[in-house]
Phi, psi and omega in degrees: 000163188271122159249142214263149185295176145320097173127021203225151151254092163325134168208114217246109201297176185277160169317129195301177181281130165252304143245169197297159164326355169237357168136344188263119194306155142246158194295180180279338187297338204280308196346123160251143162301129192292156186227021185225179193154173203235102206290130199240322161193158184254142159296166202278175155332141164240120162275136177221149185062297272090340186253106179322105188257062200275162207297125160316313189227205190212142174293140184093007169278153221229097174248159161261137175204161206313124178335281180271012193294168231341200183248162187247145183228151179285152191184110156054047193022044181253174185237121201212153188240145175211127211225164188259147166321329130334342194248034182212124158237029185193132168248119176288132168246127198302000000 
């Protein structure tokens, strides 16, 4: 597994949608990038200026995060994202 530098989030995104809430597939053309995901590891504190920015959430937190935000990567041929802490605008709660 990846451990993500300072200031970086792992994140193994949730599955795309294939259909909608009442039942009707969608095509592959229909595909959007999925924005939610499951935080797998986190990066230490990041200083910047002097100031200490620490990680917003913990593995295994279930986030929402930014349409393009960071880059997606390959790891044991799963598809995974790693992103700056900016990039993350949510934490989903049950």
């Amino acid at each position: 597994m990846l451990k993500p530098l300072a200031g970086y989030v792992l994140i193994e995104p949730a599955p795309k949608e294939t259909k909608t809430a009442s039942g009707i597939v969608l095509p592959d053309s229909a595909d959007e990038k999925p924005q939610e995901g499951k935080v797998l590891a986190c990066g230490d504190d990041l200083v910047e200026e002097g100031k200490t920015i620490a990680c917003p959430v913990k593995v295994n937190d279930k986030v929402v995060y930014k349409k393009w935000g960071g880059n997606e990567i390959k790891v044991d041929g799963k598809e995974l994202l790693l992103t700056k802490f900016e990039d993350l605008m949510a934490v989903v709660t049950k």
